[in-house]
C-alpha positions in Angstrom: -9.8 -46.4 26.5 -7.8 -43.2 25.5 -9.4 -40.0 24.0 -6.7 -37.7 22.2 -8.2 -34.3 20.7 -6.1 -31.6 19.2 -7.1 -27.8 19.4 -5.5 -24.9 17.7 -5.3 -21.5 19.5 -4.4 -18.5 17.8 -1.9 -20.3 15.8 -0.4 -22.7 18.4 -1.0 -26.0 18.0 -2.1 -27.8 21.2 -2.2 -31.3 21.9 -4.2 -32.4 25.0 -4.5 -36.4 25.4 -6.6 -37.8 28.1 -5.7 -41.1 29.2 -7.9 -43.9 30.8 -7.2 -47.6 30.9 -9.2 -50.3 32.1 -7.0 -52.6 34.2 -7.8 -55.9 35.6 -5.8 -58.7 36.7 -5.4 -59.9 33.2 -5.2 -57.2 30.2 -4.6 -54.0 28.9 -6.6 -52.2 26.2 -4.4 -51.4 23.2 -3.4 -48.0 23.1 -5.1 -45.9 20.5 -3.2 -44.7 17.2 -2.0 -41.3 17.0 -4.4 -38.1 15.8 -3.8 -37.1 12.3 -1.7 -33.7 11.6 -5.1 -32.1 9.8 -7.5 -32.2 12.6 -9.8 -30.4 11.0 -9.6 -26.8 12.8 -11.1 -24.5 10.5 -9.0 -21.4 11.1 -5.4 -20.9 10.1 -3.1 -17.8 12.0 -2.7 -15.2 9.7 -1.0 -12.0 9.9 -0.5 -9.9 13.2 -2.2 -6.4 13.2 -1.3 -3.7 15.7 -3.5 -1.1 16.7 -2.9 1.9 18.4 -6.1 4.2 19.6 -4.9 8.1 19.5 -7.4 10.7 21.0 -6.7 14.1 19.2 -6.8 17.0 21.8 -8.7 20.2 20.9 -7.2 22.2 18.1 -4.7 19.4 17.5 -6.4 17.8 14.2 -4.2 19.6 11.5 -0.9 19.3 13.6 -1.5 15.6 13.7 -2.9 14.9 10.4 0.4 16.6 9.0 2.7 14.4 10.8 0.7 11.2 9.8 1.0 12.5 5.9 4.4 13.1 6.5 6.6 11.3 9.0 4.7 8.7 9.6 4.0 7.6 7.0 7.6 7.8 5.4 8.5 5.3 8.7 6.1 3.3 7.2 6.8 3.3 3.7 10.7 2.8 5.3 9.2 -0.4 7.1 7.7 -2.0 4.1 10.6 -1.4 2.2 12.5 -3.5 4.3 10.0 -6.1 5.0 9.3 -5.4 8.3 5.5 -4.8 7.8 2.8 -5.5 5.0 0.7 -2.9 5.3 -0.6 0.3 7.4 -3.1 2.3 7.2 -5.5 4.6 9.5 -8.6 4.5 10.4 -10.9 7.5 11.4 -13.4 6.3 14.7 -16.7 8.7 13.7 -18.8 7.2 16.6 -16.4 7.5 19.0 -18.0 7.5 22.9 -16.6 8.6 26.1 -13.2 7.8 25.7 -12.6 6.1 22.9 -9.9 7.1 20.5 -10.2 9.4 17.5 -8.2 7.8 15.2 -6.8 4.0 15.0 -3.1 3.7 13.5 -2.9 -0.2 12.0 0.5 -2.1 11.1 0.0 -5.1 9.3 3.0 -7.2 10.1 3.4 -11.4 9.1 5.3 -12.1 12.0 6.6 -10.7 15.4 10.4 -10.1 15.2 12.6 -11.7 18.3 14.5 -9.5 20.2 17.7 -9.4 18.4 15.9 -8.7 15.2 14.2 -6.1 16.9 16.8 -4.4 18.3 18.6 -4.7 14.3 15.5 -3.0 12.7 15.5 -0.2 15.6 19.3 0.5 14.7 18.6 0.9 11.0 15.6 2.7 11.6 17.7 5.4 13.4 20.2 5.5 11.2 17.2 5.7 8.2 15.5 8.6 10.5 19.2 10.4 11.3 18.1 10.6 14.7 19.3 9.5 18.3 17.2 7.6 20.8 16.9 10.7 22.5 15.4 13.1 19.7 12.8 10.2 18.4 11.7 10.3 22.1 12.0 14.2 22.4 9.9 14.0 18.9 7.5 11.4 20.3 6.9 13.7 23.4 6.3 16.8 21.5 3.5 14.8 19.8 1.8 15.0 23.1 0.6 17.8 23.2 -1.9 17.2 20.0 -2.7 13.2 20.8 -2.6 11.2 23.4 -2.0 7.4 22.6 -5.1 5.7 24.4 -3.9 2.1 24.2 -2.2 -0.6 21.5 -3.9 -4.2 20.7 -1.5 -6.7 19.0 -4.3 -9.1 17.2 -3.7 -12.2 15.1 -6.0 -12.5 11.8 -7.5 -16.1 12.0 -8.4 -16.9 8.3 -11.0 -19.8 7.5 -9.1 -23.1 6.3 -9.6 -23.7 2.7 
């Protein structure tokens, strides 16, 4: 007897077949025929959305809010331009408890690039930015003094199967 089931997991697809046979002296059971390619999963991967938690320090709202309106958002706007990402937006937390973030920055993105592609969207996004390595990280670090990053989640959207 043989029992094949088929399980999706965040967008993987993975096959798990237990096996059993009942021997004797004389005969096999037939093997069972294969599972069919729609098993019936009702969720589909959909886009990847990153979020990053910021905690605004005291008297560091209007600093921060400034550089979101303005740079960026204009990194951003540069990513969709290219395709990178779909979408961005940010989202205010008004109940926020005991160390929870302030703000949530989102990236909507349909896919994760490999490395090399990676490393190709960094090296345009310098020369878009007319920066060095070193003055986007001295830009990031001057940042800190207003926010403090709390923490980034990379989720997958799991839409219902039509």
């Amino acid at each position: 007897m043989r029992l094949i089931q088929s399980l999706k997991i965040t967008g993987v697809a993975v096959t798990v077949a237990l096996a059993g046979c009942i021997t004797s002296a004389t005969a096999q059971e037939p093997a069972a025929e294969a599972a069919p390619a729609d098993d019936g999963y009702p969720l589909v991967s959909g886009d990847f959305w990153e979020i990053t938690g910021v905690d605004i320090k005291p008297g560091g709202g209007l600093y921060y809010a400034n550089h979101l309106a303005d740079r960026w958002r204009a990194s951003q706007e540069f990513a969709k331009s290219q395709g990178w990402i779909k979408d961005y937006m940010v989202f205010g937390n008004y109940y926020n408890r005991p160390g929870e973030p302030d703000l949530y920055l989102v990236t909507i993105m349909e896919r994760i690039p490999s490395g090399p592609e990676s490393e190709a969207q960094y090296d345009a996004f310098r020369e878009w930015a007319d920066a060095s390595t070193a003055q986007l990280a001295s830009e990031n670090a001057d940042r800190a003094e207003f926010r403090e990053i709390t923490g980034t989640s990379l989720l997958q959207e799991m839409n219902f199967r039509d």
